[in-house]
FILUMFI-725601 format. One line per 3 residues: their letters; for each residue x, y, z of C-alpha. Coordinates in nm, 2 decimals, padded with zeros to 4 digits. Each point is the difference from the previous one (the first is absolute). Last residue first. Layout:
% FILUMFI-725601
A	X Y Z  ... .
This chain:
% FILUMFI-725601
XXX	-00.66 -01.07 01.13  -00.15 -00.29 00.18  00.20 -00.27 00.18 .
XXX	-00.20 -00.13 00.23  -00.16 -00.25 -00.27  00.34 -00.14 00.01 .
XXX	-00.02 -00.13 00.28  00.24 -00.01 00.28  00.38 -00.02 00.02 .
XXX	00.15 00.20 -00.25  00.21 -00.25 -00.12  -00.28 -00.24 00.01 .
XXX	-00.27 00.20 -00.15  00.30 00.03 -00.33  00.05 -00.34 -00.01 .
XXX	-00.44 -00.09 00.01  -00.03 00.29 -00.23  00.23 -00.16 -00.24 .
XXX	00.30 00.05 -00.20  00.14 -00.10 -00.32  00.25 00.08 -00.27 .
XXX	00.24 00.21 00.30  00.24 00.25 -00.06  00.24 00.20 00.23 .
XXX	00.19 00.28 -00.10  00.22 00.20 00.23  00.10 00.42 -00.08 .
XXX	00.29 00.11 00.25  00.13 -00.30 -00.10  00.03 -00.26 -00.23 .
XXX	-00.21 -00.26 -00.16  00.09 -00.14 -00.35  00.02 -00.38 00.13 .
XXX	-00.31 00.02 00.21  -00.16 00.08 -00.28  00.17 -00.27 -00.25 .
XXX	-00.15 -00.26 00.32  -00.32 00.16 00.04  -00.09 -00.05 -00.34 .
XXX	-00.13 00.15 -00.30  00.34 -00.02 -00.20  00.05 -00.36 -00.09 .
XXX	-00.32 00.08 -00.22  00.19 00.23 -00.24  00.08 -00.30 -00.25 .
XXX	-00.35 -00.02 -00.08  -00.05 00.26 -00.16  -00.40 00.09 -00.10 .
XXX	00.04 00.36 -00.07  -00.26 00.07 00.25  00.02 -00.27 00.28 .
XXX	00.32 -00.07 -00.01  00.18 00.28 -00.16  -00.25 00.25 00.18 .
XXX	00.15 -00.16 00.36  00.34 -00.03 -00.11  00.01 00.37 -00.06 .
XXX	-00.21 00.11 00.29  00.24 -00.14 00.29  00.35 00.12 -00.11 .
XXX	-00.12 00.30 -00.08  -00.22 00.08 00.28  00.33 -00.10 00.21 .
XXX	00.22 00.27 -00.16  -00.31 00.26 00.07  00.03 -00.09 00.40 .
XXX	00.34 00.04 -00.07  00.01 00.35 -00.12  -00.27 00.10 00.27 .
XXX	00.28 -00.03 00.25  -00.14 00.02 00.34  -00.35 00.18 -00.01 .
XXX	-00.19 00.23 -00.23  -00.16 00.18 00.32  00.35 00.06 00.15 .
XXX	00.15 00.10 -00.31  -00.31 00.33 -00.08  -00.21 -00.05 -00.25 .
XXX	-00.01 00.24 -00.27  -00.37 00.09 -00.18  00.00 -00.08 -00.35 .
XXX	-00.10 00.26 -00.31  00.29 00.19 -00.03  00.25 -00.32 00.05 .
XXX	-00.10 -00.13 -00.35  00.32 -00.19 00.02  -00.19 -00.27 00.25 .
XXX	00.22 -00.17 00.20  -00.08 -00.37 00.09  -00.26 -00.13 00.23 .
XXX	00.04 -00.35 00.12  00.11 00.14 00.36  -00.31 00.21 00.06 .
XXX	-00.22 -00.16 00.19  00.29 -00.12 00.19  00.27 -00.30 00.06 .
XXX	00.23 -00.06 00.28  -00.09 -00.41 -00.05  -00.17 -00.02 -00.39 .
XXX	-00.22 -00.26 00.05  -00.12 -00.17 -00.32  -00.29 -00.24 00.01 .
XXX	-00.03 -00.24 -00.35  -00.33 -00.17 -00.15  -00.05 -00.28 -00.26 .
XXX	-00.23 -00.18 00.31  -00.32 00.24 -00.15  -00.20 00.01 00.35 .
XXX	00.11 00.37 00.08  -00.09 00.02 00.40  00.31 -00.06 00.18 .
XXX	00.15 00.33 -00.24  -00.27 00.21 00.13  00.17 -00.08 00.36 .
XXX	00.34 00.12 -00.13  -00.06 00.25 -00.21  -00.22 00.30 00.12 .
XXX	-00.09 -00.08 00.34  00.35 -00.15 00.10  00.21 00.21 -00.23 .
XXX	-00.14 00.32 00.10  -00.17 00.22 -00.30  00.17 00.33 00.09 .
XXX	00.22 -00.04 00.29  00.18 -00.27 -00.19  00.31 -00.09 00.20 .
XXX	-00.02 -00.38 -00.06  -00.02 00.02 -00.33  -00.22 -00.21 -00.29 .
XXX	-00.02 -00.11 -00.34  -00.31 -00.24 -00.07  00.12 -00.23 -00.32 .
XXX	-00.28 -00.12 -00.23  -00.12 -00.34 -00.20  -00.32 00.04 -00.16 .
XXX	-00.32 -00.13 00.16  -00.07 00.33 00.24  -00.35 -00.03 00.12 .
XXX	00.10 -00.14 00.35  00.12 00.39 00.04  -00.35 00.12 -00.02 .
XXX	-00.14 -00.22 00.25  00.29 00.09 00.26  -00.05 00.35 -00.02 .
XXX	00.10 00.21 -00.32  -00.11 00.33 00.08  00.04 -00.11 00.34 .
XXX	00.35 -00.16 00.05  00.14 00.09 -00.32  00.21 00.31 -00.02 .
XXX	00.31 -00.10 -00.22  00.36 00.03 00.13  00.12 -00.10 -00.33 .
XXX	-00.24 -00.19 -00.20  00.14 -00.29 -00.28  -00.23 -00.13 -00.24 .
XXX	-00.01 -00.30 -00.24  -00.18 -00.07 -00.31  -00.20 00.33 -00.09 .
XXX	-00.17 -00.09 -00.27  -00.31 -00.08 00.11  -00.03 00.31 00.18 .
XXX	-00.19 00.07 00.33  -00.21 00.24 00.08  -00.30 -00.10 00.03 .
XXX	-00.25 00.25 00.21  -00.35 -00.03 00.15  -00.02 00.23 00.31 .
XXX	-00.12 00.29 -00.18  00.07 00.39 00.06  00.33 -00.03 00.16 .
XXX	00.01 00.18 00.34  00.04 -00.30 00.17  00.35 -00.03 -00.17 .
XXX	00.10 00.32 00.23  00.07 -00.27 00.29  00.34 -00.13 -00.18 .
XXX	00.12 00.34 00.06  -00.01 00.11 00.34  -00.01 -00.40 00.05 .
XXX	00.34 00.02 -00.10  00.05 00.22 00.37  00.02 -00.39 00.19 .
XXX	00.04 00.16 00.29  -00.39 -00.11 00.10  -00.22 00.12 00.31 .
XXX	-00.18 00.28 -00.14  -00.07 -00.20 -00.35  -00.13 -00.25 00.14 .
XXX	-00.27 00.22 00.22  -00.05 00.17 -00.30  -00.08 -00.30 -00.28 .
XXX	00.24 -00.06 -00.26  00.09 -00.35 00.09  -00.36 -00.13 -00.04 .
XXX	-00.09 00.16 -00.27  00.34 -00.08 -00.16  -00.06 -00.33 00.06 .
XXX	-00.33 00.00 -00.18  00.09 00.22 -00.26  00.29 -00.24 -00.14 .
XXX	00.17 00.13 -00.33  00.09 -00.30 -00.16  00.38 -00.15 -00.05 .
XXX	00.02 -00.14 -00.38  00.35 00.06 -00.07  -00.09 00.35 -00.19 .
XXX	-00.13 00.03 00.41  00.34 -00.07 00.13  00.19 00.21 -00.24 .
XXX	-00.19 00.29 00.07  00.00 -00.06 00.39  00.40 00.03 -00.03 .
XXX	-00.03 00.26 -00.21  -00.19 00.21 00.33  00.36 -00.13 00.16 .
XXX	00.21 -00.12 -00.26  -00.12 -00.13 -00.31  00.17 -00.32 -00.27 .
XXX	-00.20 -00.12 -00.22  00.04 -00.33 -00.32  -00.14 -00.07 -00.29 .
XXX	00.06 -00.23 -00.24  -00.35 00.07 -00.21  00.19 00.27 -00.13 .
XXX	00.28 -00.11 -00.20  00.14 00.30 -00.15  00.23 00.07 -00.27 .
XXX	-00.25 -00.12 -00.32  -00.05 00.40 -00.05  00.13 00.22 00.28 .
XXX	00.16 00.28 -00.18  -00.15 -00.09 -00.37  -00.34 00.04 00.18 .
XXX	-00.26 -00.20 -00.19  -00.01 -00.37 00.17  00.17 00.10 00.39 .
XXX	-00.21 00.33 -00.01  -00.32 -00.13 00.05  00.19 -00.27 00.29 .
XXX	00.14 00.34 00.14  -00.33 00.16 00.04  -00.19 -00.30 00.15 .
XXX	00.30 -00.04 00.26  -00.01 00.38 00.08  -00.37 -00.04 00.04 .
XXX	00.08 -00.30 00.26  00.21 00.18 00.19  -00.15 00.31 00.05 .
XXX	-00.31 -00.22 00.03  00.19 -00.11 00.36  00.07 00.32 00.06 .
XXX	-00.35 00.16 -00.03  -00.19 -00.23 00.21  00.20 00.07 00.37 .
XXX	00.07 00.32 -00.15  -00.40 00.07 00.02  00.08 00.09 00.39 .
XXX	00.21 00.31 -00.03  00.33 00.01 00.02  00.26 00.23 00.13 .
XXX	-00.32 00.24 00.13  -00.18 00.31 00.01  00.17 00.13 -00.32 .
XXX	00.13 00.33 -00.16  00.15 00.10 00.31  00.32 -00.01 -00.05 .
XXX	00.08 -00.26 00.20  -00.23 -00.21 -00.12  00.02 00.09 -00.38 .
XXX	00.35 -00.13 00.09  -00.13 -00.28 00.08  -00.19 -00.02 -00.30 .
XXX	00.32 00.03 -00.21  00.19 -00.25 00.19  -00.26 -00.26 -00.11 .
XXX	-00.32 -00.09 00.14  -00.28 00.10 -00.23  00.18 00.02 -00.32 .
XXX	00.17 -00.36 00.03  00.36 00.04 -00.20  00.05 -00.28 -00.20 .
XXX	00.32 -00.26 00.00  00.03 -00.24 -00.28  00.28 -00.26 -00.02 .
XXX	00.06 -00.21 -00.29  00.21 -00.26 00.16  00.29 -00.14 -00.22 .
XXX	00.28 -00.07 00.34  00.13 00.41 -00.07  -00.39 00.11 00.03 .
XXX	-00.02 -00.15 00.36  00.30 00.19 00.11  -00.09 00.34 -00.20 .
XXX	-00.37 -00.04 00.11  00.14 -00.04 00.39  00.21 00.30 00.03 .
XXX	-00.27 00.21 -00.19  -00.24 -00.07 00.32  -00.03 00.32 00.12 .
XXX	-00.04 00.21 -00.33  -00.36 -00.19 -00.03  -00.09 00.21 00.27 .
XXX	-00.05 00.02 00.36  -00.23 00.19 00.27  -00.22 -00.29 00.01 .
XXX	00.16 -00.31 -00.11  00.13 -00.09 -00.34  -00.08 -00.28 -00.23 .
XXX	00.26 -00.18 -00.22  -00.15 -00.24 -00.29  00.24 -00.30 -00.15 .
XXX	-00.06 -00.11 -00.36  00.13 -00.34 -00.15  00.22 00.11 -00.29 .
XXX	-00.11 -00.10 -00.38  00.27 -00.16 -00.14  00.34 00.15 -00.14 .
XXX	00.08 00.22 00.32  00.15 00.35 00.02  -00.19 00.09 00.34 .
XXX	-00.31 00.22 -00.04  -00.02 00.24 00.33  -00.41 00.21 00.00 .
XXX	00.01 00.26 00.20  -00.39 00.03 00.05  -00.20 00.39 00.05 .
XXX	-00.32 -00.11 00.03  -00.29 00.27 -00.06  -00.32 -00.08 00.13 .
XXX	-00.35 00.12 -00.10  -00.17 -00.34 00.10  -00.14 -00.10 -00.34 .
XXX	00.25 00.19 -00.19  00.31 -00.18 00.14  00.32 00.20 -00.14 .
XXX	00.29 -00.15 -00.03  00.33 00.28 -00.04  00.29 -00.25 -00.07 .
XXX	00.37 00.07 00.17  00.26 -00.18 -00.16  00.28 -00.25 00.05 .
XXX	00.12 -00.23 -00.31  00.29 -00.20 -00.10  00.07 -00.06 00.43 .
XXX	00.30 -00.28 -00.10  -00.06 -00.38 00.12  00.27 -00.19 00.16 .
XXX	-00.13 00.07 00.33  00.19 00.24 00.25  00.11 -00.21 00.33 .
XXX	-00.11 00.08 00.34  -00.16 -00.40 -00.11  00.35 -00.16 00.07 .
XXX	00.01 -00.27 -00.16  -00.11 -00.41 00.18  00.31 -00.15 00.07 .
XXX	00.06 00.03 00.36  -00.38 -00.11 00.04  00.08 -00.37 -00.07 .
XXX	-00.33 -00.13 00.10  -00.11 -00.32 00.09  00.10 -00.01 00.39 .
XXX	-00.07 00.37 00.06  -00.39 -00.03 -00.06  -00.13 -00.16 00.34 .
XXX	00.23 00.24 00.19  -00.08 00.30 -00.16  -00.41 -00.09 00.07 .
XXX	00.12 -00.09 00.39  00.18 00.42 -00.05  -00.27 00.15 -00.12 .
XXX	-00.23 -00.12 00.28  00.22 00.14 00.24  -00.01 00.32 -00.18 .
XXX	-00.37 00.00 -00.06  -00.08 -00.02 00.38  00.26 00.24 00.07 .
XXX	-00.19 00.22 -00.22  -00.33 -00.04 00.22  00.20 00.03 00.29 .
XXX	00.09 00.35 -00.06  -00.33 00.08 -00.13  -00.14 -00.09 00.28 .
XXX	00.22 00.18 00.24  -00.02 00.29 -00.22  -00.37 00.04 -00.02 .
XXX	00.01 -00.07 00.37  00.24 00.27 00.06  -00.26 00.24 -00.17 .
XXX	-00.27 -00.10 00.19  00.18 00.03 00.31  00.16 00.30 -00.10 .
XXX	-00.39 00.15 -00.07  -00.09 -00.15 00.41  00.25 00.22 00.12 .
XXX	-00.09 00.33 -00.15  -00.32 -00.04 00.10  00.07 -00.07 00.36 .
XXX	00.23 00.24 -00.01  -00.25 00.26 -00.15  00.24 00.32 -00.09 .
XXX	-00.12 00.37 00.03  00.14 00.30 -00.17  -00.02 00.32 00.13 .
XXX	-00.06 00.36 -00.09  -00.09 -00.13 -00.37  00.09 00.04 -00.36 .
XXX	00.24 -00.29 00.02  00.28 00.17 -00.19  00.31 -00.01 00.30 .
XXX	-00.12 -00.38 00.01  -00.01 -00.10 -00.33  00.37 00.20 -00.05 .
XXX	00.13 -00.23 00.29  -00.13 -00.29 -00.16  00.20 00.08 -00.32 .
XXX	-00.14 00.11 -00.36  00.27 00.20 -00.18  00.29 00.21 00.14 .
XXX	-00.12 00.29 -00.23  -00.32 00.00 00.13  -00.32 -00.12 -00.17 .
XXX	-00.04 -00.37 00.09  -00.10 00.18 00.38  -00.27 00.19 -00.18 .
XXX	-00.17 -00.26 -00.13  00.05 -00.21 00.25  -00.11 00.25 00.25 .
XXX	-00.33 00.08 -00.19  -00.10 -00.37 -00.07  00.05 -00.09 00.39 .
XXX	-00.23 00.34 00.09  -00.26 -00.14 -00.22  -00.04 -00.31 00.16 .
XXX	00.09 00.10 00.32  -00.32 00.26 -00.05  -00.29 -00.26 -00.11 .
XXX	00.14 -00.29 00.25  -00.05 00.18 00.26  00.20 00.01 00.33 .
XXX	-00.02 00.38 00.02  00.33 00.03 00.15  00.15 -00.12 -00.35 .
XXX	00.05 -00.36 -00.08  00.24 -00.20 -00.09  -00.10 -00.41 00.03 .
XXX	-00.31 -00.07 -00.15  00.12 00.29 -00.27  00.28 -00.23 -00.13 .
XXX	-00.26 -00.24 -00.08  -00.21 00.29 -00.19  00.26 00.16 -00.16 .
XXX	00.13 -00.30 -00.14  -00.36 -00.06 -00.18  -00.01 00.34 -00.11 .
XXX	00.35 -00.02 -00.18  -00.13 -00.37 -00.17  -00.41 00.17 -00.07 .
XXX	00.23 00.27 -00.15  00.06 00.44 00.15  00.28 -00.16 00.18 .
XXX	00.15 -00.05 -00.34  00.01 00.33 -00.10  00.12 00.21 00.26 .
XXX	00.27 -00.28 00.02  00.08 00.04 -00.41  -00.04 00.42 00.10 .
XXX	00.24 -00.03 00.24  00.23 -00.19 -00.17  00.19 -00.29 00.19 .
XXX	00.37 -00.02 00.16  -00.11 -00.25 00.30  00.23 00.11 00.29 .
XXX	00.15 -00.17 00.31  -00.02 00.29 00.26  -00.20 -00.11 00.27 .
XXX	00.00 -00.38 -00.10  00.43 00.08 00.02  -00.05 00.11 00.38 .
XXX	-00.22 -00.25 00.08  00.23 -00.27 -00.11  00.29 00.19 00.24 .
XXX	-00.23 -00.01 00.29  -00.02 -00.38 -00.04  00.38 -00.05 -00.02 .
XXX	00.01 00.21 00.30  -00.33 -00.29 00.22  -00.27 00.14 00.06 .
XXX	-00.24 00.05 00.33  00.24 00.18 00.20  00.10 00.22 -00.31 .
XXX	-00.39 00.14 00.07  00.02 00.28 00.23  00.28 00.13 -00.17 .
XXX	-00.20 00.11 -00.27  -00.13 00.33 00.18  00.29 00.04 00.21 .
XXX	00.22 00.02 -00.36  00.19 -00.21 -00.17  00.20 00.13 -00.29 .
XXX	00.10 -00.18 -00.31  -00.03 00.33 -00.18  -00.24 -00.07 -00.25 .
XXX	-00.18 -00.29 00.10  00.02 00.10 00.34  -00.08 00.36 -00.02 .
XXX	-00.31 -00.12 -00.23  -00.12 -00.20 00.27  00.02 00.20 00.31 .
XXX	-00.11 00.32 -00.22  -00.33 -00.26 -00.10  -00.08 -00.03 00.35 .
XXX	-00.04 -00.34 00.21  -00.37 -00.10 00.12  -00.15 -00.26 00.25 .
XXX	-00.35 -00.14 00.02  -00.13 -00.29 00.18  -00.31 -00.07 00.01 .
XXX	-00.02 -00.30 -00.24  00.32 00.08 -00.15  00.04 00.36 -00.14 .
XXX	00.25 00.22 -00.18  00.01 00.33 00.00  00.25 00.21 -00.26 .
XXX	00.09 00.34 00.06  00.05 00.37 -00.14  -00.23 00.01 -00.28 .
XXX	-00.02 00.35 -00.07  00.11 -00.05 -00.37  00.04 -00.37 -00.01 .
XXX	00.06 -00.20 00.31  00.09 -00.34 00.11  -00.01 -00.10 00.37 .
XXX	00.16 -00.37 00.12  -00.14 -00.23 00.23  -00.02 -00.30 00.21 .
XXX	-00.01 -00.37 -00.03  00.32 -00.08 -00.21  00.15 00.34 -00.11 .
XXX	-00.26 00.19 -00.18  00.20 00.07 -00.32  00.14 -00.33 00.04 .
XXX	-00.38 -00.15 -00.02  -00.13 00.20 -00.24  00.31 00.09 -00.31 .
XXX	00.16 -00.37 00.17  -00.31 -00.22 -00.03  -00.07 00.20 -00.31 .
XXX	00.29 -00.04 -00.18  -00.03 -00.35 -00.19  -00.37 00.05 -00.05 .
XXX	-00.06 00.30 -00.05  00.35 00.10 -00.22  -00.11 -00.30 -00.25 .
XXX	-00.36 00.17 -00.02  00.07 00.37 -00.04  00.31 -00.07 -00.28 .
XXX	-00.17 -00.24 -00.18  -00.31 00.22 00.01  00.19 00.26 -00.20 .
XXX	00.13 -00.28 -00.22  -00.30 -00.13 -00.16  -00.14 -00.34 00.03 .
């Protein structure tokens, strides 16, 4: 989803036992302030104790203690005094009009709202922390030293900020819960990587297998940009289309983007496929590209993507297809040169649910029903539901989406797990690989990947964890840098470079198997060759089978408890 929220969501959950709890100093309180705010209350049960914001700011500034924040070094430990001081002045460099922007979205709202069951203003209602949270971020991300917890609290428009403990404390434990389960969720698929490595190793000579880093053989004879136009829906597609310099018709490979991203993203990955004889065509989705989130920011648009995306993509696709096989017998650029009933997709993210519906994944109403309602939706942290949830907004509930041509798919840190559900997933008959990492803050691994994964029936399936992984690791550099949002390193994660590397490795024998029909690339979907080409900072586990029975048991209890 799109980068802004990246940003707000991965810095929620992994800061925000620290930016609350630090900040208050275990169970009592720190003051923030903004204009006249001069100090910060917080409360547990009735207890109430405050600190001032000149307390805090000389000590993040000057590494000064003073009476006011002495009080509390008894209750802390030095090294945890110096994490508070860096929360304090750590910054996020963000636009002030992007933030201004975002917060104004059902996904910036939503934040505001959880973050506002916790900071409040001396009123204690909801109505004015709400707004008085958007105003001090807003104003905060504006200052020359960027957007730092300090900077909230000196903007909070507000004589005094007040913090529910109790609140506050209950949120980490949700959060650390979500981690917790996660965490074991890819251990779970790491051990079972390694007894499916073990079963294969005897038979296979993996130190002779080439190096698939590797350029193909194949020269690019042909990139270019077409202008498709679908009259019916009023939708211009942008594709890059990549022809390789091959004798027979290629085998065609389709790259979608996520929101926020373009078809510039994934140019690393249509030269790599193209150079092995793939005909690789990358479009640009109108509704949810980086364009329309920059619409979003500039306030052209209410939203990165509205709800008929979830139709729209998939047909992007498929009109593409019809276009290309039209122009495949009387173009003289394409004619004879493509086979496209060999069809294979690749998405990431919002892609990722493209190429899982082509595949044959419905649309399920019922589940989203169910999973979209408010009381589930006030106690969830799984923040894809912000998005998965606009499908009830669709004006029909009878939609098929897949592609017959489409012979395998491959989603990247797809969202699933309610759009999708369980019933919709079983649909899936063609053979797919679920790409997931363990530091997702977006789509988490366990809601989003892992558990949907249990659920696909089709046995030609393939589970890849990438171990230090993001949302955003797959995600190449766009040269149409005008038009994207820039993410920040720590919200990319630990070497993105290779994250990308593995894709490579893992795609390519993937499409040649089940797309391009090759056999000899079968030796390379397998725990063993993964476990073989696994390195750190960035791990990769895989795993051709996994059910909810394993993954209840390394959780330990049902798995009907674990709901997004």
């Amino acid at each position: 989803m799109n980068s802004l929220f990246g940003i707000w969501t991965s810095t929620l959950r992994k800061n925000f036992l620290w930016l609350v709890l630090s900040t208050l100093l275990p169970t009592l309180g720190i003051s923030n302030s903004a204009r006249a705010a001069e100090r910060i209350y917080a409360s547990y049960s009735a207890l109430e104790r405050s600190i001032s914001i000149n307390a805090l700011e000389n000590y993040a500034k000057k590494n000064v203690i003073d009476d006011d924040l002495a009080v509390y070094q008894q209750y802390v430990q030095p090294q945890q005094l110096q994490e508070l001081r860096r929360a304090l002045v750590t910054p996020i460099k963000v636009n002030s009009v992007a933030v201004s922007q975002f917060l104004y979205t059902p996904q910036g709202e939503f934040l505001l709202g959880r973050l506002g069951e916790v900071i409040k203003t001396e009123s204690r209602q909801p109505k004015p922390g709400f707004h008085a949270l958007r105003s001090a971020l807003i104003l905060a991300s504006a200052e020359p030293e960027g957007l730092t917890l300090l900077n909230l609290l000196r903007k909070y428009p507000s004589r005094s900020i007040h913090i529910d403990l109790a609140r506050s404390l209950g949120i980490a434990g949700e959060l650390e819960k979500l981690v917790s389960e996660t965490n074991r969720a890819i251990a779970a698929v790491s051990q079972k990587s390694n007894t499916e490595a073990a079963i294969v190793q005897p038979w296979l000579n993996l130190s002779q297998l080439p190096d698939l880093r590797r350029k193909g053989k194949f020269a690019l004879k042909d990139k270019e940009t077409l202008k498709i136009f679908d009259l019916a829906r009023n939708r211009l597609l942008l594709t890059d289309v990549y022809l390789p310099n091959v004798s027979t018709p290629a085998a065609v490979i389709v790259i979608s983007h996520g929101v926020g991203s373009d078809s510039g993203n994934f140019e690393y990955l249509a030269n790599h496929l193209a150079s092995y004889g793939f005909a690789v065509i990358v479009p640009n989705h109108p509704g949810s590209d980086a364009k329309q989130l920059q619409s979003l920011l500039n306030g052209r648009a209410s939203e990165a993507a509205n709800p008929q995306e979830f139709v729209d993509r998939p047909l992007d696709v498929k009109h593409i297809l019809d276009e290309l096989e039209m122009r495949n017998k009387s173009d003289s650029r394409f004619k004879g040169r493509l086979n496209l009933q060999q069809v294979g997709v690749i998405g990431q993210s919002f892609g990722g649910y493209t190429a899982l519906a082509l595949a044959g994944a419905k649309i399920n109403f019922q589940e989203l029903r169910k999973d979209c309602s408010k009381q589930a939706l006030k106690d969830t942290w799984n923040l894809s539901l912000l998005l998965q949830c606009r499908a009830l907004q669709l004006p029909n509930n009878q939609y098929n989406l897949r592609d017959e041509r489409v012979k395998a798919a491959i989603a990247l840190n797809p969202i699933t797990s309610s759009v999708f559900g369980e019933a919709g997933l079983k649909e899936i008959q063609t053979p797919v690989m679920i790409v997931s990492s363990s530091d997702d803050t977006i789509a988490p691994a366990l809601y989003e990947q892992i558990l949907p994964f249990s659920w696909i029936a089709n046995t030609q399936k393939y589970l890849v964890v990438l171990e230090g992984g993001t949302h955003f690791s797959a995600i190449g550099e766009s040269k149409n840098t005008t038009e994207q949002v820039g993410l920040p390193s720590e919200i990319v994660g630990n070497n993105p470079a290779q994250a990308r590397q593995y894709l490579l490795r893992m795609s390519l024998p993937f499409f040649e198997t089940y797309v391009a029909g090759t056999s000899k690339y079968i030796p390379y979907l397998n725990a063993a060759y993964v476990k073989t080409i696994s390195s750190q900072p960035v791990g990769l586990s895989l795993v051709q089978s996994l059910t909810t029975t394993e993954l209840a048991q390394a959780l330990s209890g049902e798995v009907k408890e674990v709901k997004p």
